[in-house]
PyMOL Python script that loads the backbone (N, CA, C, O; Angstrom):
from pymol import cmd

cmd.read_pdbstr("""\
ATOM      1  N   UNK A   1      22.647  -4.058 -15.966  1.00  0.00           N
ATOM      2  CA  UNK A   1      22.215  -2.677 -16.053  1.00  0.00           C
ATOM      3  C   UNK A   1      23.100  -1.832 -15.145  1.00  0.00           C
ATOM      4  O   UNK A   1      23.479  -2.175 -14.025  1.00  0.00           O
ATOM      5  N   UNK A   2      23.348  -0.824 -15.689  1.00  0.00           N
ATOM      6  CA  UNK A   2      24.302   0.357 -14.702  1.00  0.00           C
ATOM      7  C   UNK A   2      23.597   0.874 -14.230  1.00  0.00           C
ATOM      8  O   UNK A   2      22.540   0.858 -14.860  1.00  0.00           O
ATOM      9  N   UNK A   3      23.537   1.781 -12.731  1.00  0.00           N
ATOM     10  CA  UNK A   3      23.286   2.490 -12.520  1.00  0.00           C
ATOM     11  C   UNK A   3      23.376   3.719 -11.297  1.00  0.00           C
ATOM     12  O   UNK A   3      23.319   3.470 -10.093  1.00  0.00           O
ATOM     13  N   UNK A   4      23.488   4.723 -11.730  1.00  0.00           N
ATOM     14  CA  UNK A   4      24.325   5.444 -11.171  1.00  0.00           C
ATOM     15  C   UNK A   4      23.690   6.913 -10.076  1.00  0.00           C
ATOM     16  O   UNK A   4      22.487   7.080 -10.274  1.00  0.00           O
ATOM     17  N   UNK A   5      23.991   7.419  -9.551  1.00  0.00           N
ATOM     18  CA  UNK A   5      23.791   8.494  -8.649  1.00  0.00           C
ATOM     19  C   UNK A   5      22.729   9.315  -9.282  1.00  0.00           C
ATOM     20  O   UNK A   5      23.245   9.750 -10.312  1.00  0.00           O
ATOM     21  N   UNK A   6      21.359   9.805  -9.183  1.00  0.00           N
ATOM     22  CA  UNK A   6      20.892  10.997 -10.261  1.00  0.00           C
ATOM     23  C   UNK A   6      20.157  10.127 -10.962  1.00  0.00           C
ATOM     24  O   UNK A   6      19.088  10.663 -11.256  1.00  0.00           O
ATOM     25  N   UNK A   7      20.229   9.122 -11.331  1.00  0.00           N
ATOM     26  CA  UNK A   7      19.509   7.975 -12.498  1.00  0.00           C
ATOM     27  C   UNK A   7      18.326   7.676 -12.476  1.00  0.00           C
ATOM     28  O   UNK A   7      18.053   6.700 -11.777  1.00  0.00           O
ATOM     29  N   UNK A   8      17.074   8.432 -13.273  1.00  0.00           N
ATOM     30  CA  UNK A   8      16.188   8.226 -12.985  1.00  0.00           C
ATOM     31  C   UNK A   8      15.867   6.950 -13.921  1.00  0.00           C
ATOM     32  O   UNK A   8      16.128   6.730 -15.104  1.00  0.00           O
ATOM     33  N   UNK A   9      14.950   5.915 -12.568  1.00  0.00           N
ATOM     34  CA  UNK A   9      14.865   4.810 -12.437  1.00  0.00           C
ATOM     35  C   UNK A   9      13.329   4.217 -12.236  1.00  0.00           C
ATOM     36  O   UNK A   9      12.639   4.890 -11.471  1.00  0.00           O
ATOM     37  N   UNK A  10      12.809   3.250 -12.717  1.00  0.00           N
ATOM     38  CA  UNK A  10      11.408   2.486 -12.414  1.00  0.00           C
ATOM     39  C   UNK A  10      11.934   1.127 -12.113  1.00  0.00           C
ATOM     40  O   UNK A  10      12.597   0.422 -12.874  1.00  0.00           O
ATOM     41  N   UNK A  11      11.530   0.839 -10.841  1.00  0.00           N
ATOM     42  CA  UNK A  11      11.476  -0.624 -10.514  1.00  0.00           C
ATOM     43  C   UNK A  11       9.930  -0.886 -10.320  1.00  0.00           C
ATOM     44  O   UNK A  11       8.861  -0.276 -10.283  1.00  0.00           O
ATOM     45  N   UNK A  12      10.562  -2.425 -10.197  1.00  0.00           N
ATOM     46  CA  UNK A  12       8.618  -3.318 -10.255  1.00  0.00           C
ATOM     47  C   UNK A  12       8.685  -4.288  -9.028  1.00  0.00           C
ATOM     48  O   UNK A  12       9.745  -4.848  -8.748  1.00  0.00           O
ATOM     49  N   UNK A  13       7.917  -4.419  -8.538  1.00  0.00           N
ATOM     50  CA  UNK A  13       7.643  -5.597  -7.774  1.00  0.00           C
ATOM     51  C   UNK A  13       6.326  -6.236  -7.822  1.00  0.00           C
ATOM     52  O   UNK A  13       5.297  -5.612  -7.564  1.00  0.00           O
ATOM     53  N   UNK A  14       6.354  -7.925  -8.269  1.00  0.00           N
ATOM     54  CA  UNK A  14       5.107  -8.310  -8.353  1.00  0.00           C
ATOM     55  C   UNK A  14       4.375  -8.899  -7.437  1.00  0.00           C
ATOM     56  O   UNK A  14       5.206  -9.381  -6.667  1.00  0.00           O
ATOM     57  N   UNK A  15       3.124  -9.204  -6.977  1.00  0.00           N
ATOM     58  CA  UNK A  15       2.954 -10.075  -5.822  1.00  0.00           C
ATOM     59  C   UNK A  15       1.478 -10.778  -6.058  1.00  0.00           C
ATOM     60  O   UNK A  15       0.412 -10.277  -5.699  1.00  0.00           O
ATOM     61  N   UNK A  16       1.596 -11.726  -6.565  1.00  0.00           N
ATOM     62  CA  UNK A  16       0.347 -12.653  -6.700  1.00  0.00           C
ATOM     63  C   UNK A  16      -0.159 -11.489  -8.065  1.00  0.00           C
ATOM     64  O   UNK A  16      -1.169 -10.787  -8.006  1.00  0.00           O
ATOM     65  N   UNK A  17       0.750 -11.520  -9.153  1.00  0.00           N
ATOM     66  CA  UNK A  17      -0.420 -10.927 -10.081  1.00  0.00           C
ATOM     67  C   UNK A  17      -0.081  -9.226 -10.056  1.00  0.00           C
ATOM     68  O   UNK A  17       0.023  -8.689 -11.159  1.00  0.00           O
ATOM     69  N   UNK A  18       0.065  -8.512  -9.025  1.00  0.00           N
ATOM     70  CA  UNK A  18      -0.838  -7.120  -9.034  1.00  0.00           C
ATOM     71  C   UNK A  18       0.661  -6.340  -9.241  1.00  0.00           C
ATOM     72  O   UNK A  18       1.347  -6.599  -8.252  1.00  0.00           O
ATOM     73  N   UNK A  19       1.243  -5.652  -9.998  1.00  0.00           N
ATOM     74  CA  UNK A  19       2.705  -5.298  -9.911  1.00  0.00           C
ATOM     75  C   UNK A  19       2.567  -3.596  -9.659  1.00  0.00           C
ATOM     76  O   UNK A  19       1.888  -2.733 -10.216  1.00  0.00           O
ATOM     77  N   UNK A  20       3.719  -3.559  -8.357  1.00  0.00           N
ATOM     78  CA  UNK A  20       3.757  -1.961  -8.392  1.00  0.00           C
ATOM     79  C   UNK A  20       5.062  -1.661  -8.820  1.00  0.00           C
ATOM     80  O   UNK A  20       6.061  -2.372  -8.929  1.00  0.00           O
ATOM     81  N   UNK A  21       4.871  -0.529  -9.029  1.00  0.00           N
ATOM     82  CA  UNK A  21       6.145   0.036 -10.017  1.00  0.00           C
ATOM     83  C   UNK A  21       6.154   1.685  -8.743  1.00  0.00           C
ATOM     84  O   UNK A  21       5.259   2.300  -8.164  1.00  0.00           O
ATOM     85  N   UNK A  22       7.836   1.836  -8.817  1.00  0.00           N
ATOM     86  CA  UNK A  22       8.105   2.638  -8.267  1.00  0.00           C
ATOM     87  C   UNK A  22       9.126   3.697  -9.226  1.00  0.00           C
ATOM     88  O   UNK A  22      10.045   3.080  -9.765  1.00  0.00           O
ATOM     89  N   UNK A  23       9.103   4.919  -9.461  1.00  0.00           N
ATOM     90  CA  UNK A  23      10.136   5.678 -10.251  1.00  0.00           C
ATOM     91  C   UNK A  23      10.399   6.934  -9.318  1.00  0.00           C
ATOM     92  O   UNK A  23       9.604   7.406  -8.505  1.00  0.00           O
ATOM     93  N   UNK A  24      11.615   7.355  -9.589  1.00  0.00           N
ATOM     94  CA  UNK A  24      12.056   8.327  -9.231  1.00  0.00           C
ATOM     95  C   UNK A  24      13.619   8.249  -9.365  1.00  0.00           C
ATOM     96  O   UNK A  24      14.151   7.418 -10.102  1.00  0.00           O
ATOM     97  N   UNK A  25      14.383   9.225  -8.557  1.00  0.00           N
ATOM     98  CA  UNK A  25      15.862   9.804  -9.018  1.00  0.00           C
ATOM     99  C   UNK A  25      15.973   8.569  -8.079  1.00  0.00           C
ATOM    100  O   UNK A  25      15.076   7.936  -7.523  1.00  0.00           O
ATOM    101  N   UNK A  26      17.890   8.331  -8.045  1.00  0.00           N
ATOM    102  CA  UNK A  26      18.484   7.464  -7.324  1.00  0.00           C
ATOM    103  C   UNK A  26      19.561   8.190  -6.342  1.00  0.00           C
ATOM    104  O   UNK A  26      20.637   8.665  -6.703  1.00  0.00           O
ATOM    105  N   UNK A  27      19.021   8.169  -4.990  1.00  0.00           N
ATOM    106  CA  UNK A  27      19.988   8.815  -3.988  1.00  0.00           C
ATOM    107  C   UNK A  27      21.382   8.005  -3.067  1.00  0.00           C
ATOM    108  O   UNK A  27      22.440   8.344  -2.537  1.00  0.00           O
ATOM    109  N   UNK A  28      20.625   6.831  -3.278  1.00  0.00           N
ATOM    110  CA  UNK A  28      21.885   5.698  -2.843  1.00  0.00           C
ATOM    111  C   UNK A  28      22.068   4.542  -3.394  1.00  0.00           C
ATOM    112  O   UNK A  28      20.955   4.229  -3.817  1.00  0.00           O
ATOM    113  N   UNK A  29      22.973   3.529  -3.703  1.00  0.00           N
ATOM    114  CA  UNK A  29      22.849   2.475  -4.119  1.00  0.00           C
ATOM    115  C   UNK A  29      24.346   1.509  -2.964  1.00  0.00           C
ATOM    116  O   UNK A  29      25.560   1.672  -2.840  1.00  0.00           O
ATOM    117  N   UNK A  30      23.325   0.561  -2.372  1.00  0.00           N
ATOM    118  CA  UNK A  30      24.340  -0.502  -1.666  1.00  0.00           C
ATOM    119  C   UNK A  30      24.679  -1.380  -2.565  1.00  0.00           C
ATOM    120  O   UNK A  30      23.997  -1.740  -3.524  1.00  0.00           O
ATOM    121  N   UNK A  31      26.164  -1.877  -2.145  1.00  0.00           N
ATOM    122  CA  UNK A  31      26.159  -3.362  -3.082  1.00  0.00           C
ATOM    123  C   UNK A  31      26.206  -4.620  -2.184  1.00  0.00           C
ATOM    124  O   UNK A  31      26.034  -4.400  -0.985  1.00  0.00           O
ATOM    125  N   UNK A  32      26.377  -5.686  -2.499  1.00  0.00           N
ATOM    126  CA  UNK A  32      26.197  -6.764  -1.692  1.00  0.00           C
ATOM    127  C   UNK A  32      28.366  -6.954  -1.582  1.00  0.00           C
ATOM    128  O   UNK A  32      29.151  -6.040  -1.838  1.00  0.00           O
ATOM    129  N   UNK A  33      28.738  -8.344  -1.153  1.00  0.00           N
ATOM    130  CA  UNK A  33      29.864  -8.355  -1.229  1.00  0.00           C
ATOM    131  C   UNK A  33      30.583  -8.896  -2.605  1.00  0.00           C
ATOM    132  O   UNK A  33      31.792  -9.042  -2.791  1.00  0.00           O
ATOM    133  N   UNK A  34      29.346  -9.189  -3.649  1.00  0.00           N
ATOM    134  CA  UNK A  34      29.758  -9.693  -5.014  1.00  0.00           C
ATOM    135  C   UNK A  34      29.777  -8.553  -5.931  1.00  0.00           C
ATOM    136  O   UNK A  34      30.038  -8.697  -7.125  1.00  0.00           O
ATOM    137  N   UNK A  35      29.501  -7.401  -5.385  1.00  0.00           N
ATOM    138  CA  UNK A  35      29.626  -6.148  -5.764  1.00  0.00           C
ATOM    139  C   UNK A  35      28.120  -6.229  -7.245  1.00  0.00           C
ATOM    140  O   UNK A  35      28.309  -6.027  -8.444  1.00  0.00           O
ATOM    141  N   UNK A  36      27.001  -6.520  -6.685  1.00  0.00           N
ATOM    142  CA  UNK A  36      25.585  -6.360  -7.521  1.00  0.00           C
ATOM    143  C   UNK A  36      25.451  -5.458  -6.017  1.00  0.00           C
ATOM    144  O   UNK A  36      26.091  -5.269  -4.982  1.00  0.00           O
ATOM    145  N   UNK A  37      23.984  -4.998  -6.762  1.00  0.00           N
ATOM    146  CA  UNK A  37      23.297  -3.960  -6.460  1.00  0.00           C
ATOM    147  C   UNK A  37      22.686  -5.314  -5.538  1.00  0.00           C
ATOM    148  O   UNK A  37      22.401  -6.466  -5.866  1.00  0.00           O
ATOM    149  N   UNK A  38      22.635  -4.503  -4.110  1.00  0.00           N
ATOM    150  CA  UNK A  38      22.048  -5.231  -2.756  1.00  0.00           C
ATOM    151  C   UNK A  38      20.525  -4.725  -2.613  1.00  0.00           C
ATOM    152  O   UNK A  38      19.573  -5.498  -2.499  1.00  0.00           O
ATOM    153  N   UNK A  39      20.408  -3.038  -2.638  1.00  0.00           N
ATOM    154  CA  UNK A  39      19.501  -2.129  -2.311  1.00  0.00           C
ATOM    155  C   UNK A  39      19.676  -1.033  -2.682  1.00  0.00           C
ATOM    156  O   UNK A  39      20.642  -0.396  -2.264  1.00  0.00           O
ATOM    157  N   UNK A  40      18.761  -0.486  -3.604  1.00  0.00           N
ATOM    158  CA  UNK A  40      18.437   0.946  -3.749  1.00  0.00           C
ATOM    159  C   UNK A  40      17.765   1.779  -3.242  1.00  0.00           C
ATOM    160  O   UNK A  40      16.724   1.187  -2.956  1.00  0.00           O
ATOM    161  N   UNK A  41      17.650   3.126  -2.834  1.00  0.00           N
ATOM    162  CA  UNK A  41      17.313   4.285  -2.537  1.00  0.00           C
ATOM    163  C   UNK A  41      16.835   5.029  -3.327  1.00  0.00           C
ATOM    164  O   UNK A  41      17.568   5.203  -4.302  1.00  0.00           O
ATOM    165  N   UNK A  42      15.222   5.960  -3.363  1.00  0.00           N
ATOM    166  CA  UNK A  42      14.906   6.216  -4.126  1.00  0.00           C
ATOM    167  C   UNK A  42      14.620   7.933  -3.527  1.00  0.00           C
ATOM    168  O   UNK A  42      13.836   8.027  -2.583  1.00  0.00           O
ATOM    169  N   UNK A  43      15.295   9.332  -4.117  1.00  0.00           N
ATOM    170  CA  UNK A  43      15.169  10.260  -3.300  1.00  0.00           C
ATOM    171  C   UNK A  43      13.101  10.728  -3.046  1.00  0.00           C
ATOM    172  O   UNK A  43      12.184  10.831  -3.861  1.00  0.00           O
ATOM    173  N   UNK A  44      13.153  10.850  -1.874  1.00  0.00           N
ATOM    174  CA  UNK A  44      11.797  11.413  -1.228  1.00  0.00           C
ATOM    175  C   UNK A  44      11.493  10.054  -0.529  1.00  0.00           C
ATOM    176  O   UNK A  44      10.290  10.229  -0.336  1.00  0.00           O
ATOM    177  N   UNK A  45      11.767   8.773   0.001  1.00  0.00           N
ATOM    178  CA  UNK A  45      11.606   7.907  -0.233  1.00  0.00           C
ATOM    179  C   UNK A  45      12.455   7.334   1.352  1.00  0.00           C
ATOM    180  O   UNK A  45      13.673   7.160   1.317  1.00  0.00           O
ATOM    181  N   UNK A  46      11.877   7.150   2.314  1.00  0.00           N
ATOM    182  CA  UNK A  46      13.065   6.810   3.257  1.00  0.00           C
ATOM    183  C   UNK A  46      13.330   6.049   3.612  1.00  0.00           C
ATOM    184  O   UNK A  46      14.105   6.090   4.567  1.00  0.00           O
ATOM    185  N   UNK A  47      12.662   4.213   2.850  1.00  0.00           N
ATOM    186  CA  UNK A  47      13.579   3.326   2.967  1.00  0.00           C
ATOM    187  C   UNK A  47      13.957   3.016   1.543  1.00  0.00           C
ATOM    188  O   UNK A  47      13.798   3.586   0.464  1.00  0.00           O
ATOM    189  N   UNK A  48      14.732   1.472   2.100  1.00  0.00           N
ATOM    190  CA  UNK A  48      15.218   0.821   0.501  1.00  0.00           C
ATOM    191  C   UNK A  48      14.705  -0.068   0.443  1.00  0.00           C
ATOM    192  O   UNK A  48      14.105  -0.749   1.275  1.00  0.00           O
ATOM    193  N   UNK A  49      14.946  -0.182  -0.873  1.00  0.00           N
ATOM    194  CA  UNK A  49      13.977  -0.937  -1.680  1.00  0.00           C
ATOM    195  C   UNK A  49      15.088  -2.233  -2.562  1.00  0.00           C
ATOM    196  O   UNK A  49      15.831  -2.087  -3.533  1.00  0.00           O
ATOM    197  N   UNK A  50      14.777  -3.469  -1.718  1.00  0.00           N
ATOM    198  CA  UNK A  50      15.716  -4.889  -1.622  1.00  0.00           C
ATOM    199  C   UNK A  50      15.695  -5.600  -2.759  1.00  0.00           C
ATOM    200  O   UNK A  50      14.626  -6.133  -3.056  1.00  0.00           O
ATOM    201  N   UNK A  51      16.772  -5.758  -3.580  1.00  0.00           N
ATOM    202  CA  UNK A  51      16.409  -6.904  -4.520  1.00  0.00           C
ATOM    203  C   UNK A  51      15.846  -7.852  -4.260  1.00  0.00           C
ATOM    204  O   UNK A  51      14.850  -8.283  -4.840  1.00  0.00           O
ATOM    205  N   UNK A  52      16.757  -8.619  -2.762  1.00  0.00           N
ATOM    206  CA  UNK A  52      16.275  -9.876  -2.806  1.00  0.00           C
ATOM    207  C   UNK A  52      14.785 -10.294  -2.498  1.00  0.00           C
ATOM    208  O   UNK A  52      14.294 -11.421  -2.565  1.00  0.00           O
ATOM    209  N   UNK A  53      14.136  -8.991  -2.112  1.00  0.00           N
ATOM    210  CA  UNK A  53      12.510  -8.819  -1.659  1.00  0.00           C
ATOM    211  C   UNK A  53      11.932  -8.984  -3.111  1.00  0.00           C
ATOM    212  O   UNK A  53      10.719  -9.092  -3.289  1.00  0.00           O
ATOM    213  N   UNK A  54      12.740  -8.997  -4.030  1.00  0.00           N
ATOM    214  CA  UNK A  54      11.776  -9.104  -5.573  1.00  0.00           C
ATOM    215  C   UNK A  54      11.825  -7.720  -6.088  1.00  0.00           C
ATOM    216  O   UNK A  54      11.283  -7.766  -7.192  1.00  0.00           O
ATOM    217  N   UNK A  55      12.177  -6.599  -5.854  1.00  0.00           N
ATOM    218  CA  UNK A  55      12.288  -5.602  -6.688  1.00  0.00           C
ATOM    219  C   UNK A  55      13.658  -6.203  -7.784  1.00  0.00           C
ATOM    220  O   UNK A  55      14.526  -7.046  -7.557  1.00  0.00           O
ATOM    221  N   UNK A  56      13.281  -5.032  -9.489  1.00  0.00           N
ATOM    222  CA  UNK A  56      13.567  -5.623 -10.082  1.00  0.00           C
ATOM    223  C   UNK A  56      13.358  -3.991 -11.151  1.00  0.00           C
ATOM    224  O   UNK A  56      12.346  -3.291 -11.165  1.00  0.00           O
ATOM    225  N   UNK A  57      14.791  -3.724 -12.035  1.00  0.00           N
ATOM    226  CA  UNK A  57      14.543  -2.726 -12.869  1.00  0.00           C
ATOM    227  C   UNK A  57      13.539  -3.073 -13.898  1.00  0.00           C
ATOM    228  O   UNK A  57      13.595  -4.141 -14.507  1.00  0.00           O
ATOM    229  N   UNK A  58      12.650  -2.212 -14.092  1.00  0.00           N
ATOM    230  CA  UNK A  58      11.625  -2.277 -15.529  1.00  0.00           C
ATOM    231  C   UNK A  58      12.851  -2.748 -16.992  1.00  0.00           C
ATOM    232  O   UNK A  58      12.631  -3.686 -17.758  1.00  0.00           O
ATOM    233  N   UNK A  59      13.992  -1.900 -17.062  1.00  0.00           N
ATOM    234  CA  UNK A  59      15.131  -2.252 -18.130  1.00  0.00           C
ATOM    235  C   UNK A  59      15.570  -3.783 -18.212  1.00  0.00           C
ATOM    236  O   UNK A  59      15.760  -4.284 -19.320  1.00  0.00           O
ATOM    237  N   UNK A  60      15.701  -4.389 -17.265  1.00  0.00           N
ATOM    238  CA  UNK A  60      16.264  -5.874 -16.815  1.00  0.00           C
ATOM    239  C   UNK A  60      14.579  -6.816 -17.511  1.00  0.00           C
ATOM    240  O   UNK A  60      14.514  -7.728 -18.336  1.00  0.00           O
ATOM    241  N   UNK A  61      13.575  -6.183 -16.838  1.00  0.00           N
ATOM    242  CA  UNK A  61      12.530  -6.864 -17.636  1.00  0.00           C
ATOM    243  C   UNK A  61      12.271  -7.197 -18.688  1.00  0.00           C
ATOM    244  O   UNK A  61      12.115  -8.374 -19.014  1.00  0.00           O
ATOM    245  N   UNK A  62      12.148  -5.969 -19.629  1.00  0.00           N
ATOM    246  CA  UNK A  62      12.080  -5.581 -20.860  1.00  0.00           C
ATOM    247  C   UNK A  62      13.456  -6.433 -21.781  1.00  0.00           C
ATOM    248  O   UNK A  62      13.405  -7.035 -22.854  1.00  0.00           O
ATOM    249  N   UNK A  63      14.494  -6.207 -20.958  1.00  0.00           N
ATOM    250  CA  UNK A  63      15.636  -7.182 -21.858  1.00  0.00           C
ATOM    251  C   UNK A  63      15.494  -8.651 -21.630  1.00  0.00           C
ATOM    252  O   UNK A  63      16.263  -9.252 -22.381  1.00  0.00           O
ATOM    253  N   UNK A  64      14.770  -9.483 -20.841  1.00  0.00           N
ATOM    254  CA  UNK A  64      14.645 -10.444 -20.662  1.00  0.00           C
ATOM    255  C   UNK A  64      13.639 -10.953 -21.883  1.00  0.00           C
ATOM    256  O   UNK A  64      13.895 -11.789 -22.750  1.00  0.00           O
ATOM    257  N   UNK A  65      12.344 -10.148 -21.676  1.00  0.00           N
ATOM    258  CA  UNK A  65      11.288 -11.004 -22.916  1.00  0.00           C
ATOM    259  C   UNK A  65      11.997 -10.738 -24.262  1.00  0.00           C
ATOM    260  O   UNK A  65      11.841 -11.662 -25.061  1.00  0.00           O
ATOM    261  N   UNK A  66      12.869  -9.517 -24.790  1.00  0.00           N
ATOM    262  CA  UNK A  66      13.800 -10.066 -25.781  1.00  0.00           C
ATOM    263  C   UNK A  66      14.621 -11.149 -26.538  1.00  0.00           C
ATOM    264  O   UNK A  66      15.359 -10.826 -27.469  1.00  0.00           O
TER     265      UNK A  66
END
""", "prot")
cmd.dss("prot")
cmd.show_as("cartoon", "prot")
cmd.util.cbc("prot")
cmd.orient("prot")
């Protein structure tokens, strides 16, 4: 999945069952050193939000049960 500066975005994170979903614009995006998305930034929002913590785009989901 691309994604870019402005990109409005929904991620999910699940935990035992109960999944929250977060949306809004995208104000930063880190990459790791394999150049994937490390951590995103979500504007109004003042931390980030970690892949490796289990966040996860709703788009990446949705193409998976495909």
């Amino acid at each position: 999945m691309n994604v870019f500066l402005g990109d409005n975005i929904t991620l999910i994170w699940e935990q035992e069952g109960d999944p929250t979903f977060v949306t809004g614009q995208v104000s930063g995006i880190v990459l790791d050193r394999h150049k994937k998305v490390e951590r995103i930034y979500i504007a109004g929002i003042d931390h980030a939000f970690w892949m490796s913590q289990g966040w996860k785009f709703v788009d990446e989901i949705e193409e998976e049960d495909e």
